[in-house]
C-alpha positions as CSV (number, residue, x, y, z in Angstrom):
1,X,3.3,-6.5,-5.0
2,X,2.2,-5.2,-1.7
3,X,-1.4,-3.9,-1.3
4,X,-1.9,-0.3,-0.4
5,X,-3.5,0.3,3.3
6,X,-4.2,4.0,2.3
7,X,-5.8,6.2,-0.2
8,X,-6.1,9.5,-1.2
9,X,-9.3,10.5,-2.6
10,X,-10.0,13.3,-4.8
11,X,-13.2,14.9,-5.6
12,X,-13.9,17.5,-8.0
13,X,-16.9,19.5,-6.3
14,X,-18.6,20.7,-9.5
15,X,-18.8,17.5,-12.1
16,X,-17.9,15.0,-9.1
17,X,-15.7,13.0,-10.6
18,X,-13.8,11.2,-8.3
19,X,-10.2,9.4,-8.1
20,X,-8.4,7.3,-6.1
21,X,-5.5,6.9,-6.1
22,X,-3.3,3.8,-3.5
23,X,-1.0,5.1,-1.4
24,X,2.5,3.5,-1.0
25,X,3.0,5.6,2.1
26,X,1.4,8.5,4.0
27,X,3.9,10.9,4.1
28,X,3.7,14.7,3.1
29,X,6.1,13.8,0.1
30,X,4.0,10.8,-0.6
31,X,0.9,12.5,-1.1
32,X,2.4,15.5,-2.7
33,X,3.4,12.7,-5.3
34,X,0.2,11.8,-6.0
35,X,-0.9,15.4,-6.2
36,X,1.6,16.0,-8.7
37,X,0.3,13.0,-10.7
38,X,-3.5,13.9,-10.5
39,X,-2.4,17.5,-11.6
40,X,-0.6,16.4,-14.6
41,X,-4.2,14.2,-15.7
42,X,-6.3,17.0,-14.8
43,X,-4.6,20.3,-14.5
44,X,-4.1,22.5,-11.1
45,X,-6.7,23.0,-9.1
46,X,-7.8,26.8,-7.7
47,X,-8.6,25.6,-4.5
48,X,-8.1,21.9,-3.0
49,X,-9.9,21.1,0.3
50,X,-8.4,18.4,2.8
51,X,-8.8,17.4,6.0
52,X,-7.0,18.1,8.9
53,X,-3.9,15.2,9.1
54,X,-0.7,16.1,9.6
55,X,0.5,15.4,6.2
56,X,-2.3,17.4,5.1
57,X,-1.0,20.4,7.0
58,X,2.7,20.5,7.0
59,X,4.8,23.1,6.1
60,X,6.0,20.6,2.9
61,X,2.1,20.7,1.7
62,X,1.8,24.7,2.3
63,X,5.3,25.0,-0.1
64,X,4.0,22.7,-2.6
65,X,0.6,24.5,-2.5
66,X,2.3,27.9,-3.0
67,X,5.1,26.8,-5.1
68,X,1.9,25.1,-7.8
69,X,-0.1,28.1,-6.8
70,X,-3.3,26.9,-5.6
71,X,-5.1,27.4,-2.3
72,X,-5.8,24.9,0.4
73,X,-8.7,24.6,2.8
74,X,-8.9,22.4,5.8
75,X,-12.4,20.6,6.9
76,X,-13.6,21.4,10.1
77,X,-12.1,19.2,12.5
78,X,-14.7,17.5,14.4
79,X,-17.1,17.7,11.7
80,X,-16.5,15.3,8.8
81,X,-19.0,16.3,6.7
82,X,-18.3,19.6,5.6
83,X,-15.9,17.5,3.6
84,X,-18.8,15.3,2.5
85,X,-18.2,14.5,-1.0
86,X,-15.0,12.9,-0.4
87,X,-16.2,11.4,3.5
88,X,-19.2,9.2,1.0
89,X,-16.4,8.4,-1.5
């Protein structure tokens, strides 16, 4: 079994509970995977806040995003920590 290089990281900013989850790739339909398998544990979030990566952006993420109707924020992009919860995780 190959170790996973990447993670996604999820944070839930009002109990701050936090999951990670290894990443087999870091692909828009790989992290929409992973998404889908988080929501399924924990239910749909209103809003979800990310950072600024491609994958993070694509037009995949903003179907998926509309399709499961919740909203997604980006972090500023040269400043980390107003996505702080997740940058200490």
């Amino acid at each position: 079994m190959q170790k996973a290089k990447s993670y996604l990281v999820i944070v839930d900013y009002f109990s701050r509970y936090i999951e990670v989850q290894p990443l087999s790739s870091t692909t828009s339909a790989s992290l929409i995977s992973s998404r889908k398998s988080i929501f399924s544990r924990h239910g749909i979030p209103d809003t979800l806040m990310s950072d600024n990566s491609p994958q993070f952006v694509s037009k995949e993420m903003s179907q998926f995003a509309k399709a499961y109707g919740f909203i997604q924020v980006t972090s500023s992009p040269h400043y980390p920590q107003s996505n702080g919860l997740v940058e200490r995780a």
